[in-house]
C-alpha positions as CSV (number, residue, x, y, z in Angstrom):
1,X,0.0,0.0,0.0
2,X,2.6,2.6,0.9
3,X,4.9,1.5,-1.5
4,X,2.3,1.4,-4.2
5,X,1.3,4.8,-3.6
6,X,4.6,7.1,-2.9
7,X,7.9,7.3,-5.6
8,X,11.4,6.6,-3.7
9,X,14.0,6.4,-6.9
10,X,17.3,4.6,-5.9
11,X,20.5,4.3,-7.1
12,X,24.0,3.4,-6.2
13,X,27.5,3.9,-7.1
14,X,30.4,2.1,-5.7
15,X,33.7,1.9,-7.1
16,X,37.5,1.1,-5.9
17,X,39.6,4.7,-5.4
18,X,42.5,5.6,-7.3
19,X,45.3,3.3,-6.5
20,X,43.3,0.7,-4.5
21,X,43.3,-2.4,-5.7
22,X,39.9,-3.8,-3.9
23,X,36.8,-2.2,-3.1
24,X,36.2,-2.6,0.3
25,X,33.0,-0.7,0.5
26,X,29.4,-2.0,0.1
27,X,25.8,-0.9,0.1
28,X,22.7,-2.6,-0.5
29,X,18.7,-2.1,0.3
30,X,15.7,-3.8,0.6
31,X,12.2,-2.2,-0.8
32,X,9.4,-3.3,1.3
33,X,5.9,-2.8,1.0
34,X,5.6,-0.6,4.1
35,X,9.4,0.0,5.0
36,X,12.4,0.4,2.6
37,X,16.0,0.4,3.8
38,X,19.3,1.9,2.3
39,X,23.1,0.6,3.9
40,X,26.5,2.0,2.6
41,X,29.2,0.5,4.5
42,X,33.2,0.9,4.3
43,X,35.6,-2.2,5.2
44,X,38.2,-0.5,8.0
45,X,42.0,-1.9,7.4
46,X,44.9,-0.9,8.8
47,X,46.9,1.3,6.6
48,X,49.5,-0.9,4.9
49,X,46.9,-3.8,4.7
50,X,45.9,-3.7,0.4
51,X,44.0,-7.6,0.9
52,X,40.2,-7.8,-0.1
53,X,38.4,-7.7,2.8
54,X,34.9,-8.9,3.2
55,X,33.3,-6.7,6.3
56,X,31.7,-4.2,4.4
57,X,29.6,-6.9,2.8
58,X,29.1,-8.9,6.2
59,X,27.7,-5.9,7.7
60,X,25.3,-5.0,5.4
61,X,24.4,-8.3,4.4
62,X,23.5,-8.8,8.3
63,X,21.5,-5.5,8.5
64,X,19.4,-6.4,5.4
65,X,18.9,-9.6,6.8
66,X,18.0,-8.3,10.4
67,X,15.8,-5.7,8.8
68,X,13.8,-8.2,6.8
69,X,12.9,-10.2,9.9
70,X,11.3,-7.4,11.5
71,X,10.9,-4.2,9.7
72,X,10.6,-1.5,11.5
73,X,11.6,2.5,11.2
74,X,11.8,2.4,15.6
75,X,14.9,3.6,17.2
76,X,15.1,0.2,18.9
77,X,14.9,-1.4,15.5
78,X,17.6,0.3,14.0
79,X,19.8,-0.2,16.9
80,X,18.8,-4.2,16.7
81,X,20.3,-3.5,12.8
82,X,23.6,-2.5,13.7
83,X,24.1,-4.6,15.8
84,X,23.6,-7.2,14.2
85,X,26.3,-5.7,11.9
86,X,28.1,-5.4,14.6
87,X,28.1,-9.2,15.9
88,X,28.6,-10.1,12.7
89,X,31.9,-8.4,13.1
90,X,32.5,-10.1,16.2
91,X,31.9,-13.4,15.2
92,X,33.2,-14.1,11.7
93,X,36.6,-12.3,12.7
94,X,38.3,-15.5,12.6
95,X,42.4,-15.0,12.2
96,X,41.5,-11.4,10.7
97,X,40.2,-8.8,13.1
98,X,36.7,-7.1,11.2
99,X,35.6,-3.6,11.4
100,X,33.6,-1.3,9.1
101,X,32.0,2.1,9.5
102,X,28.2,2.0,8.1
103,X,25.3,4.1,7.5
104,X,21.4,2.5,7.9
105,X,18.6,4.7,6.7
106,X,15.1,3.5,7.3
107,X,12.2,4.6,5.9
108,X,8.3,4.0,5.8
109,X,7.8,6.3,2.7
110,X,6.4,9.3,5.4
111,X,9.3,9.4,7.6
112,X,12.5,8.7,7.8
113,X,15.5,7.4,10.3
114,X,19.0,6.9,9.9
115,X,21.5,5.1,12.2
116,X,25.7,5.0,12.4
117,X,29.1,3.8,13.2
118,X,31.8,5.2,12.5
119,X,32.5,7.5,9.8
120,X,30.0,6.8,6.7
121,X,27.6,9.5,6.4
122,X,23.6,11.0,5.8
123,X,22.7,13.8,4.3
124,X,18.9,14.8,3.5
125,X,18.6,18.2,1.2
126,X,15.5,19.8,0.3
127,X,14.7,22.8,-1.9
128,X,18.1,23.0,-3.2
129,X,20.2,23.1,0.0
130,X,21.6,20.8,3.0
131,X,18.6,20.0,5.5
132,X,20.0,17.8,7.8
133,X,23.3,15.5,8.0
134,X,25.0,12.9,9.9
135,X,27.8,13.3,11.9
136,X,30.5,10.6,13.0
137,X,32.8,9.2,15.3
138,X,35.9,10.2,14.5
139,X,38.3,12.5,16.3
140,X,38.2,14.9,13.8
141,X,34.4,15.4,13.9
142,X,34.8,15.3,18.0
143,X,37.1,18.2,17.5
144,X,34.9,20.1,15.5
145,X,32.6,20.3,17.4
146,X,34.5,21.2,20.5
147,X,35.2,24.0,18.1
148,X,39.3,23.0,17.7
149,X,38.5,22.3,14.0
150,X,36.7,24.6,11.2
151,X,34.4,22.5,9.6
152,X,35.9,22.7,6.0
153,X,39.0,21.2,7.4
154,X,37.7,17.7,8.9
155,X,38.2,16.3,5.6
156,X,41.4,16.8,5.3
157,X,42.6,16.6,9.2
158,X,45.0,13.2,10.5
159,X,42.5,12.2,12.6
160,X,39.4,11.6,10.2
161,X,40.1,8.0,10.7
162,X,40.6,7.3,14.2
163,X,37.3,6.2,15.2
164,X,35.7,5.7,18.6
165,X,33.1,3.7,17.5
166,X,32.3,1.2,14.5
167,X,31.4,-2.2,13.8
168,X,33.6,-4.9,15.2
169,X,35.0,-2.8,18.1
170,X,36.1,-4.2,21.0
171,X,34.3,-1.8,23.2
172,X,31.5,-1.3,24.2
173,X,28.9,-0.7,21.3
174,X,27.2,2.2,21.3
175,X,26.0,3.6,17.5
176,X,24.3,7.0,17.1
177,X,20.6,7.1,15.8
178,X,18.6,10.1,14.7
179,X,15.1,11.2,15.3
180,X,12.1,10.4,12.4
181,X,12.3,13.1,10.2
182,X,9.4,13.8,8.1
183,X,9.6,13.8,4.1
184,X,8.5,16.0,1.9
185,X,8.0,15.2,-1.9
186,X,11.3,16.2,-4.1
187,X,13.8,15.9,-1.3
188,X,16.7,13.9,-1.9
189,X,18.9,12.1,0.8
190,X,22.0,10.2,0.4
191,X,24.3,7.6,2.6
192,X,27.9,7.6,1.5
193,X,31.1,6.6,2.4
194,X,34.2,8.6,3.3
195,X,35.9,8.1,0.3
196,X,33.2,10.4,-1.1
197,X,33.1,13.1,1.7
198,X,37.1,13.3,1.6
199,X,36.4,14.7,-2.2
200,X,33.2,16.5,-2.5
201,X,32.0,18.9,-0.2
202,X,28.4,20.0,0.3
203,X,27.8,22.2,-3.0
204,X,29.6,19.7,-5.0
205,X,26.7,16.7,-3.7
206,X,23.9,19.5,-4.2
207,X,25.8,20.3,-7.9
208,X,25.7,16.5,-8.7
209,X,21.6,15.8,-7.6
210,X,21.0,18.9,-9.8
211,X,22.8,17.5,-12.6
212,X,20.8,14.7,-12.0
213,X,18.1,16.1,-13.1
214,X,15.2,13.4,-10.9
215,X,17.2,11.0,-12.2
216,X,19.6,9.2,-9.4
217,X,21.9,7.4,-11.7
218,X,22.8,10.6,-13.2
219,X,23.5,12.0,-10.2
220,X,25.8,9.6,-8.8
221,X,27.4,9.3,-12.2
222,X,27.8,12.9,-11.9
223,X,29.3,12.9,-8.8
224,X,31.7,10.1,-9.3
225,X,33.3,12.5,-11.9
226,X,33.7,15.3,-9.8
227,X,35.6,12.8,-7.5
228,X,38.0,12.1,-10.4
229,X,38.4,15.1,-11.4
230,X,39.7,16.6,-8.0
231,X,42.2,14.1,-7.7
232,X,45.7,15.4,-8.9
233,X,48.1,13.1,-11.1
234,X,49.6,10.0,-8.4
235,X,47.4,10.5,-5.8
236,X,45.6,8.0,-3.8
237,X,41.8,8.3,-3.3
238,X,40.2,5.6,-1.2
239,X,37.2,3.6,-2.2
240,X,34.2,5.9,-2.9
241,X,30.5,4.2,-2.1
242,X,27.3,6.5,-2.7
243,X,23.4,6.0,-2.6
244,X,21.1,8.9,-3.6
245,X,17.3,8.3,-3.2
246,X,14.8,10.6,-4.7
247,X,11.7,11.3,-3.2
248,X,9.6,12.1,-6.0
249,X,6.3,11.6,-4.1
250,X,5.8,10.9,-0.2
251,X,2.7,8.3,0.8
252,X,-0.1,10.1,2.2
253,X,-2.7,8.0,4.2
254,X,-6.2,8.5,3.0
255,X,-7.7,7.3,6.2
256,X,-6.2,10.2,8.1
257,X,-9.5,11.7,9.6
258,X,-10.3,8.9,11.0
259,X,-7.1,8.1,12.3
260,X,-7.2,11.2,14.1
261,X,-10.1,10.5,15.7
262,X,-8.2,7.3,16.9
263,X,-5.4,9.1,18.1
264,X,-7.7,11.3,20.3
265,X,-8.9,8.2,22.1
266,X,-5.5,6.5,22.4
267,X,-4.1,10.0,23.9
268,X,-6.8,9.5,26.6
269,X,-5.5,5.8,27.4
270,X,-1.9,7.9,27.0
271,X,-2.9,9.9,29.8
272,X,-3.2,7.3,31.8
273,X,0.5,5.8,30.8
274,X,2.2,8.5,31.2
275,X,1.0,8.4,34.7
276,X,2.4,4.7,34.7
277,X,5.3,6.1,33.1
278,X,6.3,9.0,35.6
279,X,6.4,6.7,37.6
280,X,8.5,4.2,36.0
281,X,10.8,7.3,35.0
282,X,10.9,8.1,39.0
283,X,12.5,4.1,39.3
284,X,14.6,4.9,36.0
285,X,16.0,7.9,37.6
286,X,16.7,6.5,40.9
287,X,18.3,3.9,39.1
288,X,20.3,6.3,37.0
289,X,21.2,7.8,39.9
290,X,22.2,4.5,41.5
291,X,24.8,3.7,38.7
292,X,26.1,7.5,38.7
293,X,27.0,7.0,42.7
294,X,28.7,3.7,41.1
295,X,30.4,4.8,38.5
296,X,32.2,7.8,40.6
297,X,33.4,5.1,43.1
298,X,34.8,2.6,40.0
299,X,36.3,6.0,38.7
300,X,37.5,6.8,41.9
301,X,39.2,3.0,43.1
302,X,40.3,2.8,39.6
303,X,42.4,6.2,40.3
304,X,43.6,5.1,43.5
305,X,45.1,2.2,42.1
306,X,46.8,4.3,39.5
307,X,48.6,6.3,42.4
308,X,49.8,3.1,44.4
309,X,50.6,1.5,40.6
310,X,48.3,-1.7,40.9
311,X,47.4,-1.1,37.3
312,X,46.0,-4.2,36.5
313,X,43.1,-3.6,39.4
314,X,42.9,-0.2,38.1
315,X,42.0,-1.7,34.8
316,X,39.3,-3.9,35.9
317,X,37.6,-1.0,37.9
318,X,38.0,1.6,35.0
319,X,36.6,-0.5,32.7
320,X,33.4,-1.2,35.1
321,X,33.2,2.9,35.3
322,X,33.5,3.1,31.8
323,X,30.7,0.8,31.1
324,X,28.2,2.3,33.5
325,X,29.5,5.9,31.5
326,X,28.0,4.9,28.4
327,X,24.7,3.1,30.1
328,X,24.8,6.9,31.3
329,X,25.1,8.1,28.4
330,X,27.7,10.9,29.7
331,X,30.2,11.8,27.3
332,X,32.2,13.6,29.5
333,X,32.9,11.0,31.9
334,X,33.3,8.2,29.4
335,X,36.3,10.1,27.8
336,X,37.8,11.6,31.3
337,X,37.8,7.3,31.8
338,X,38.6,6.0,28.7
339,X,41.7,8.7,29.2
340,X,42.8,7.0,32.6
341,X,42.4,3.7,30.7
342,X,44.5,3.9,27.7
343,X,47.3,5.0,30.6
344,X,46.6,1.9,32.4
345,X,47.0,0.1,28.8
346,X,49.9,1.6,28.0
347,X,51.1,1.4,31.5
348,X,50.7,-2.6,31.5
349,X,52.4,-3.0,28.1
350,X,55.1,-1.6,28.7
351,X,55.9,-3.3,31.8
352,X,55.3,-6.5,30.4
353,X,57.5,-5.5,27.3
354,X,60.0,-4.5,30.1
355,X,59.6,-7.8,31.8
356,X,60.1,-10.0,28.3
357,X,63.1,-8.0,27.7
358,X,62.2,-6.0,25.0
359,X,63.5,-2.2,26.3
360,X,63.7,-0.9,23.1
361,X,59.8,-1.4,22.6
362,X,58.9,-0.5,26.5
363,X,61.1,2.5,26.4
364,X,58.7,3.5,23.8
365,X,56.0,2.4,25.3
366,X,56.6,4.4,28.3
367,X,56.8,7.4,26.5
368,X,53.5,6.9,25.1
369,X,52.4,6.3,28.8
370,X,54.0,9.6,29.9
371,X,52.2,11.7,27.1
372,X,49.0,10.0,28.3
373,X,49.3,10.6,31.8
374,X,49.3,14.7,31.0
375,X,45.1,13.7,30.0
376,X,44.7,11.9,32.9
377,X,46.0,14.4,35.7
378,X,49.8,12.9,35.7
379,X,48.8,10.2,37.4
380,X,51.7,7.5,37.5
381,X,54.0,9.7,36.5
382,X,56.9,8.7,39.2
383,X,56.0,5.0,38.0
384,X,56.6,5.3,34.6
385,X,60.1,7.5,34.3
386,X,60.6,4.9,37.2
387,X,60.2,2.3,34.7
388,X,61.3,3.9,31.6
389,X,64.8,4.7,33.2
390,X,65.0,1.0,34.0
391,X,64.8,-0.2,30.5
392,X,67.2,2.7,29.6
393,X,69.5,1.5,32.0
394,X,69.0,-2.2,30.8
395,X,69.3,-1.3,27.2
396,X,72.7,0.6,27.9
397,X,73.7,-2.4,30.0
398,X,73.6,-4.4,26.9
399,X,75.4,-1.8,25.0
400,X,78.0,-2.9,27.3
401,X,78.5,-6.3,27.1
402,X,78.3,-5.8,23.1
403,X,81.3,-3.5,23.3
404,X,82.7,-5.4,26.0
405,X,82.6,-8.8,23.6
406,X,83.6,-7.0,20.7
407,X,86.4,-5.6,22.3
408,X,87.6,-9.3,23.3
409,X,87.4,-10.5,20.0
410,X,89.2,-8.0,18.4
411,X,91.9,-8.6,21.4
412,X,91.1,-5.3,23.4
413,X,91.1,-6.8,26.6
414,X,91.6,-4.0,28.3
415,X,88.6,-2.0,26.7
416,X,86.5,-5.1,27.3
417,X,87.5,-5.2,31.4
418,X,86.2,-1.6,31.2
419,X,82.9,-2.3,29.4
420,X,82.5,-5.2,31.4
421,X,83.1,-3.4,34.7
422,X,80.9,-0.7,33.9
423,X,78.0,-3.0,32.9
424,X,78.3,-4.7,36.4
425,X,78.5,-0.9,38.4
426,X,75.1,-0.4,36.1
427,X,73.5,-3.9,37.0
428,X,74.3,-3.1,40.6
429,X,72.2,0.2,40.1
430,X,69.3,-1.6,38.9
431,X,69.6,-4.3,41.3
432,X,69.6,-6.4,37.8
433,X,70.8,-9.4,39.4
434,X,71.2,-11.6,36.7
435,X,72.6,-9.0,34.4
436,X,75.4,-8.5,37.2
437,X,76.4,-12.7,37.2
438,X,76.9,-11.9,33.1
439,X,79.2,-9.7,33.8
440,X,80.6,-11.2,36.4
441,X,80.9,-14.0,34.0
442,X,82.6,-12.2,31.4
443,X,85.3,-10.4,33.7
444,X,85.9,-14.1,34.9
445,X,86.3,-15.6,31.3
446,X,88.5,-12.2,30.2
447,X,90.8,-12.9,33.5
448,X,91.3,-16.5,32.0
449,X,91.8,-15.5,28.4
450,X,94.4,-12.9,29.9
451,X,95.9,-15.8,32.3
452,X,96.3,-18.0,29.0
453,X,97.8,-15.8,27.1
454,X,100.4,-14.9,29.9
455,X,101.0,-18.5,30.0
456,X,101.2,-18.7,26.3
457,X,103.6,-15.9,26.1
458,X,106.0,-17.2,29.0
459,X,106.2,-20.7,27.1
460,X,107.2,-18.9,23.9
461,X,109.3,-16.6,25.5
462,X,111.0,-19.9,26.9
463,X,111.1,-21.7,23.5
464,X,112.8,-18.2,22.1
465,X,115.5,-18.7,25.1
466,X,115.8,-21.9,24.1
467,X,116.3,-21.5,20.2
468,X,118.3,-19.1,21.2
469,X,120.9,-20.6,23.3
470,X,121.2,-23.5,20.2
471,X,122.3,-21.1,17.7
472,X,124.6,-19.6,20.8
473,X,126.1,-23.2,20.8
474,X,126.0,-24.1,17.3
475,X,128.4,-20.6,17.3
476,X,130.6,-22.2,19.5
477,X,130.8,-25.5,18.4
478,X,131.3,-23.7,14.5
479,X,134.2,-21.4,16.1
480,X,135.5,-24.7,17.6
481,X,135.8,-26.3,14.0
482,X,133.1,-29.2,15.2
483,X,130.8,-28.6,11.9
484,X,129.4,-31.6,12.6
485,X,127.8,-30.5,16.5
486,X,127.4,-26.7,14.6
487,X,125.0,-28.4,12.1
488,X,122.9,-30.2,14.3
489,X,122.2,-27.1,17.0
490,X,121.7,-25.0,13.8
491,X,119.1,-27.5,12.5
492,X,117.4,-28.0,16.2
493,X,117.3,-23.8,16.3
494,X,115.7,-23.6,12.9
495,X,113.0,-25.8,13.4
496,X,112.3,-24.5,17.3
497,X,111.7,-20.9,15.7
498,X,109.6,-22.2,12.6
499,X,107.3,-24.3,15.0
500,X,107.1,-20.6,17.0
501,X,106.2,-18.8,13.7
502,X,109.8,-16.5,13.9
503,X,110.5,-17.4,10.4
504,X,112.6,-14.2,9.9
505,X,114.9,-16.0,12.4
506,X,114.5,-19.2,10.8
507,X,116.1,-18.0,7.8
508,X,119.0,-16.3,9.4
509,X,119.5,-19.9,10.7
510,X,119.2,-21.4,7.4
511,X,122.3,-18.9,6.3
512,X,124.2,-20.4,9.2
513,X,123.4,-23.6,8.2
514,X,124.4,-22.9,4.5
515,X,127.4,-21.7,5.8
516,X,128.3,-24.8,8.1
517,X,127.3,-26.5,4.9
518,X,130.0,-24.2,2.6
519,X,132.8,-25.2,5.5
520,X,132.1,-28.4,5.7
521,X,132.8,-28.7,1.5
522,X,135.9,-26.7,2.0
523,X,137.3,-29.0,4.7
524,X,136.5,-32.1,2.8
525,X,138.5,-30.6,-0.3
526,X,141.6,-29.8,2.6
527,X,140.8,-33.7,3.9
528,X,141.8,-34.8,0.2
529,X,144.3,-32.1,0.1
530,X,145.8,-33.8,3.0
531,X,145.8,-37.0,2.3
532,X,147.0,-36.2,-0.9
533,X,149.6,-34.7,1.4
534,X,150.3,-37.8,3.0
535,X,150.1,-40.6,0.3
536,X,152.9,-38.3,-1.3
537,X,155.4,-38.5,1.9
538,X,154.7,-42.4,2.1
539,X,155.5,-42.7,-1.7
540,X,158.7,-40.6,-0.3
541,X,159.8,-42.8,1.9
542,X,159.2,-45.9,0.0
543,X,161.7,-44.3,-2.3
544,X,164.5,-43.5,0.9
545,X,163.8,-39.8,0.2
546,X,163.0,-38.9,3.9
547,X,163.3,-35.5,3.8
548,X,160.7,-35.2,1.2
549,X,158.4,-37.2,3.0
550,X,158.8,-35.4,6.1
551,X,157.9,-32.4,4.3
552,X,154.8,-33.9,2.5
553,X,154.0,-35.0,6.3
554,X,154.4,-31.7,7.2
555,X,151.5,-29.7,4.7
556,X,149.0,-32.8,5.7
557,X,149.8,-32.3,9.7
558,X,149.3,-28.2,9.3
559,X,145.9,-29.1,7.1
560,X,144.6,-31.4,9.6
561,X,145.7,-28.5,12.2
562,X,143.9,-25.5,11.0
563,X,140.5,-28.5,11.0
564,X,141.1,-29.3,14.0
565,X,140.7,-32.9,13.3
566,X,142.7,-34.3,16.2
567,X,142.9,-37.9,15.3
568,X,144.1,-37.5,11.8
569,X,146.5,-34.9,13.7
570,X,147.7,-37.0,16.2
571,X,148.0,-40.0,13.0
572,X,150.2,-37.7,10.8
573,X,152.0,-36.5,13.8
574,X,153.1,-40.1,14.8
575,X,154.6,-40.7,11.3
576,X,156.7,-37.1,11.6
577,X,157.6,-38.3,15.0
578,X,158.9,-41.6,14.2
579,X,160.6,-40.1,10.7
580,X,162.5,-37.9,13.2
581,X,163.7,-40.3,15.4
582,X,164.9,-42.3,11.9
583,X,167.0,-39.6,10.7
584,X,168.7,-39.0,13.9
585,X,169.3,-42.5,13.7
586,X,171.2,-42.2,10.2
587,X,172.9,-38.9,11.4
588,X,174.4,-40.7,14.8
């Protein structure tokens, strides 16, 4: 009936932004025949995550399914909607987290209501200008309205996607829904995601429904042009998602006399509810009141805790205050809370990333917790540069022992005794027990490298002595004329100072040895020369000439002198001896 007798003209656009290569958005409706619904909804990823991801379709697949079941243009209903969306989030996340901003609008061809999460957007325009629009959950639109941020600039401000509330979160979940607002024949509204209001503004939407001309296909054709044509050369756009509906004719009830007459009665019964209900609102408010007096004392053990550092209590009482803030509905004291609780998050990781060891991670960690503190009245403060001083000091301790072992292995022992000392002095500070038995440790295993090589250099310095003293008596025996003696020490010295690696030495042993080897060729040549010698003066005195052979014995005895070769000296002295003793003989 309603449908049959009112004009709603639909159409969407969705398309992947410039440089993206999947559409994360999605939108979708369902045309009843006494409700119709509209859903835009855009996928959240983190920024360096380009995969396809599937929540914007879960989400509005689940409101669209939600909304068939029980149709309904109710505040209630719409809320049921989203969160639907919102479990659907929950429960398909699987290994990948889920999120996505979206925007429900509901209508029963009369009236209108629209409901949100995050930052996907309503506008309704009439007569050729803006009549109403959503807002959303970002920090930028928060600090636009604290008046921090013109208006203009929330498209373009850092924050625009740090959201406080969307599908999937892990808080509490807690989307904004608008009043009904009537229709009236030619208006136009439109659900779109951010990708759109990040490039076209207001006049540029109005621009495209007039290019439209009633028709919505042109319009969002239009628009998705303007889009394009704002973006520069290399620049990224994201995904860009749009619905415009025309309202071309509104239903109008023909039974609405006698529906008047109806309502006159029922506001007689509603008299008599609202008495039922002043009362009920009497309990609600005393209940209200209840959970107020509850929610200061969670705020206020929660803050205690903070000052005597029990953070993890802290936690579990913030996050009771912070649940009774937004059954309160009070703004205010949900943020002044969800302030002291990302300290106590921040807090607790970086302790534990100070307990696991990783101080370059809790130093920054801590810093994070000491910007956050300055929101939530500084509390903790002695805790965390506490804390954060500790990982510095455990960090530099490291930096210690890494010098301290590079030092060893490059044979700077005594830079190494000082690294390692000083990283001890610092684990004492800390009372870093463990981090004072490494050091410990390594002094211990640098005393025994030291203590080795000591020992190692008094052995060589022996074996030096030692080499030493045989080329000192290979000299001797050489000066003696016992080549045979010099060659062996010379040999014994040459190989002692090659097995110590002193091969300069070595070699000036091996000229000794070439030397001894040189003599020992020119002694055998003065052996033959000798003998020589010798074999003449016996040939001599075979032949009676005694004199001759005396003389022959004379050049082999002189050889065998200057060789020092006492046997063959004594021999050839013996035959002089007893050649003497002949001719005295002869003479007498």
């Amino acid at each position: 009936m309603r449908r049959e007798n009112s004009t709603f003209n639909a159409n969407f656009l969705s398309r992947p932004g410039v440089g993206m290569l999947h559409n994360n958005d999605y939108s979708g409706c369902s045309v009843l025949e006494e409700f119709a619904c509209y859903v835009v909804a855009d996928g959240i990823r983190s920024g360096n995550d380009k995969r396809e991801d599937p929540s914007a379709r879960l989400a509005v697949e689940a409101v669209i399914t939600a909304f068939n079941a029980s149709p309904s243009i109710s505040r209630r209903a719409i809320a049921k909607y989203l969160e639907a969306a919102h479990k659907e989030m929950r429960d398909n996340a699987g290994k990948d987290r889920r999120r996505a901003s979206i925007t429900v609008v509901v209508t029963n061809y009369q009236k209108l209501r629209y409901g949100w999460a995050g930052n996907c957007r309503f506008n309704l325009f009439r007569s050729g200008r803006l009549l109403k629009e959503s807002s959303d959950h970002s920090l930028s639109w928060q600090k636009m309205e604290e008046g921090y941020l013109l208006k203009d600039k929330v498209a373009s401000h850092a924050e625009r996607h740090n959201l406080e509330m969307y599908c999937g979160t892990m808080r509490s979940f807690s989307p904004g829904i608008s009043k009904k607002i009537k229709l009236k024949n030619a208006d136009v509204f439109a659900l779109f995601s951010r990708g759109v209001w990040e490039n076209a503004n207001t006049n540029e939407m109005l621009a495209s429904i007039k290019a439209g001309e009633n028709d919505p296909e042109e319009a969002t054709k239009y628009l998705g042009r303007l889009i394009l044509s704002h973006t520069p050369l290399g620049t990224q756009v994201d995904n860009y998602t749009v619905c415009f509906v025309f309202v071309d004719k509104v239903f109008v009830d023909p039974e609405r006399k006698r529906k008047i007459k109806r309502i006159i009665i029922i506001s007689i019964i509603a008299l008599v509810i609202i008495a039922i209900i002043i009362i009920l609102i009497i309990f609600l408010n005393n209940r209200r009141n209840n959970r107020r007096e509850d929610m200061e004392m969670a705020r206020a053990n929660g803050i205690a805790h903070i000052e005597v550092y029990d953070f993890i209590r802290a936690r579990q009482e913030l996050a009771a205050a912070y649940d009774l803030a937004v059954l309160l509905r009070d703004s205010a004291r949900r943020e002044d809370i969800n302030n002291h609780i990302l300290l106590v998050d921040a807090v607790i990781l970086a302790d534990e990333r100070l307990i696991s060891g990783n101080y370059q991670q809790a130093i920054y960690s801590f810093g994070v917790a000491y910007n956050r503190s300055r929101y939530a009245g500084n509390l903790g403060m002695g805790h965390i540069e506490r804390r954060r001083d500790t990982a510095a000091g455990h960090l530099e301790f490291h930096d210690y022992m890494l010098e301290g072992d590079s030092s060893a292995e490059m044979g700077d022992l005594l830079n190494a005794q000082a690294m390692y000392l000083r990283a001890r002095s610092l684990a004492s500070r800390l009372h870093y027990t463990q981090g004072r038995a490494q050091a410990n440790q390594a002094l211990e295993s640098l005393h025994e490298l030291r203590q080795r090589q000591l020992d190692e250099q008094m052995e060589r310095a022996q074996a030096v002595v030692a080499a030493t003293q045989l080329v000192a008596e290979g000299d001797r025996a050489l000066q003696n004329g016992d080549i045979v003696s010099a060659l062996l020490f010379y040999q014994l010295a040459r190989d002692a100072f090659i097995e110590l690696g002193d091969f300069a030495m070595a070699a000036a042993v091996d000229q000794k040895i070439a030397l001894v080897d040189l003599v020992a060729v020119q002694n055998e040549h003065l052996i033959d020369e000798a003998l020589d010698f010798i074999r003449a003066g016996d040939d001599m005195l075979a032949h009676s000439h005694y004199t001759d052979a005396r003389r022959f014995y004379q050049l082999a005895r002189e050889i065998f002198l200057s060789l020092g070769d006492a046997e063959s000296l004594r021999e050839v002295t013996d035959r002089i001896e007893l050649l003497d003793l002949y001719l005295i003989g002869l003479t007498g």
